[in-house]
MINUTI-336700 format. One record per residue (C-alpha): residue number from 1; residue in one letter; x, y, z. Coordinates in Angstrom, 1 decimal, padded with zeros to 4 digits. Layout:
// MINUTI-336700
 num residu      X      Y      Z
 NUM      A      X      Y      Z
...
***
This chain:
// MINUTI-336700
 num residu      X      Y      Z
   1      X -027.6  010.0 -018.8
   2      X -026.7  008.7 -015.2
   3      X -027.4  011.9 -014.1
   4      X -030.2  012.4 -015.3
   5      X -031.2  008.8 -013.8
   6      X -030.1  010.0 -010.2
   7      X -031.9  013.5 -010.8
   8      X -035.9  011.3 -011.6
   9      X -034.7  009.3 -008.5
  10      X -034.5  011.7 -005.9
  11      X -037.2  013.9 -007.4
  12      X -039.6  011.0 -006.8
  13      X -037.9  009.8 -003.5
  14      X -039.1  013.6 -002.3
  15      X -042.1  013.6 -003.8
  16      X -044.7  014.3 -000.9
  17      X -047.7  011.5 -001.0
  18      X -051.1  012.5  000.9
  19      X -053.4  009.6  002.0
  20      X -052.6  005.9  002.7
  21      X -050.4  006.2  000.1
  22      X -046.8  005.0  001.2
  23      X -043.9  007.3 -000.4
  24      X -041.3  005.4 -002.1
  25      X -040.0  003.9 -005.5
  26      X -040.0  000.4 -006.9
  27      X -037.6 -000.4 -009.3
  28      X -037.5 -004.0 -010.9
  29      X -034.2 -004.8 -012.8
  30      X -033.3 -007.8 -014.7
  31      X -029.5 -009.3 -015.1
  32      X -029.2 -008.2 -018.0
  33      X -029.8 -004.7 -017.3
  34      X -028.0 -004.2 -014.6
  35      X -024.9 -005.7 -017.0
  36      X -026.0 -002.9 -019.3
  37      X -025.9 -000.8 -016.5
  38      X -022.3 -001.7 -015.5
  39      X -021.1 -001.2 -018.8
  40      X -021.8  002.4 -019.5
  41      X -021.0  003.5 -015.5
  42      X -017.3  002.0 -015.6
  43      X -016.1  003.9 -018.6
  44      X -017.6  007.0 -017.3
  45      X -016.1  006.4 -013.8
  46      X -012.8  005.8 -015.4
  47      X -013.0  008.9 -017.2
  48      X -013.9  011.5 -014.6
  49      X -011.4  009.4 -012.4
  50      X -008.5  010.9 -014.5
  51      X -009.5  014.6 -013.6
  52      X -009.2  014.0 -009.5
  53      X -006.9  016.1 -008.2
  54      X -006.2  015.6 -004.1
  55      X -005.6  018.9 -002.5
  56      X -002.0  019.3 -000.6
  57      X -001.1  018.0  002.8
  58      X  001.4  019.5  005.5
  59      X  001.8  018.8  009.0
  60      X  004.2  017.3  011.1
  61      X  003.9  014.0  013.5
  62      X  005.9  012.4  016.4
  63      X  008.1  009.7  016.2
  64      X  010.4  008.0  018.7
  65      X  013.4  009.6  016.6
  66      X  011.9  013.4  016.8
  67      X  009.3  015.5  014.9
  68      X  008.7  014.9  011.4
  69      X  007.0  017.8  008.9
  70      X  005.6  017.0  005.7
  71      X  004.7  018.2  002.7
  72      X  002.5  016.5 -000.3
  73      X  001.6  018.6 -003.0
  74      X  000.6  017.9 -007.0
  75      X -000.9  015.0 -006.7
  76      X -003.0  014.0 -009.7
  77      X -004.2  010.7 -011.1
  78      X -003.1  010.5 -014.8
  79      X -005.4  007.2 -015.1
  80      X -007.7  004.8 -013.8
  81      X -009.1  001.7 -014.3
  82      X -011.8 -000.7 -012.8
  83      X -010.9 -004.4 -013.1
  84      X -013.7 -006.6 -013.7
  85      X -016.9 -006.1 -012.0
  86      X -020.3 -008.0 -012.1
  87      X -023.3 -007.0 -010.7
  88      X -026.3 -009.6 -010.0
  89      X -029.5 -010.0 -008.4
  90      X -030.2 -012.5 -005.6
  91      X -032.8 -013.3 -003.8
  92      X -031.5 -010.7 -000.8
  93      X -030.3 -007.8 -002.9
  94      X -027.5 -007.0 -005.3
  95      X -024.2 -008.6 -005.5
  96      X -021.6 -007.0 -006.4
***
């Protein structure tokens, strides 16, 4: 569903407008929907957070004792989780 939000966004941020016309969306959101908002994007982020795996590292670095090589391999988050969050509109913007 987020997706699919994201996907109508840039389709009408690319949308090509002839004329006076200025291109560009407007989007009016209330409190209460941008809590609504929040609440189904966490639990999705803390899903597909699980499934990050960070590719392997080597190299090697000076120190004042000598050369050090390294090696970091297999690292996978087994879970995630967002503390609480709020989101809000202000007179400027969005606070998170």
């Amino acid at each position: 569903m987020f997706q699919q939000f994201i996907s109508v966004v840039i389709f009408a941020l690319s949308v090509q407008c002839n004329g006076n016309l200025v291109p560009g969306i407007k989007i009016g959101l209330s409190n209460a929907g941008m809590q609504y908002a929040l609440s189904v994007a966490v639990p999705i982020i803390e899903n597909d957070a699980k499934d990050v795996s960070v590719p392997d590292i080597h190299g090697s670095a000076g120190t004042p004792v000598g050369s050090v090589d390294y090696d970091i391999t297999s690292i996978k988050a087994q879970s995630a989780s967002i503390g609480t969050s709020s989101l809000s509109a202000t007179t400027t913007g969005i606070d998170l």
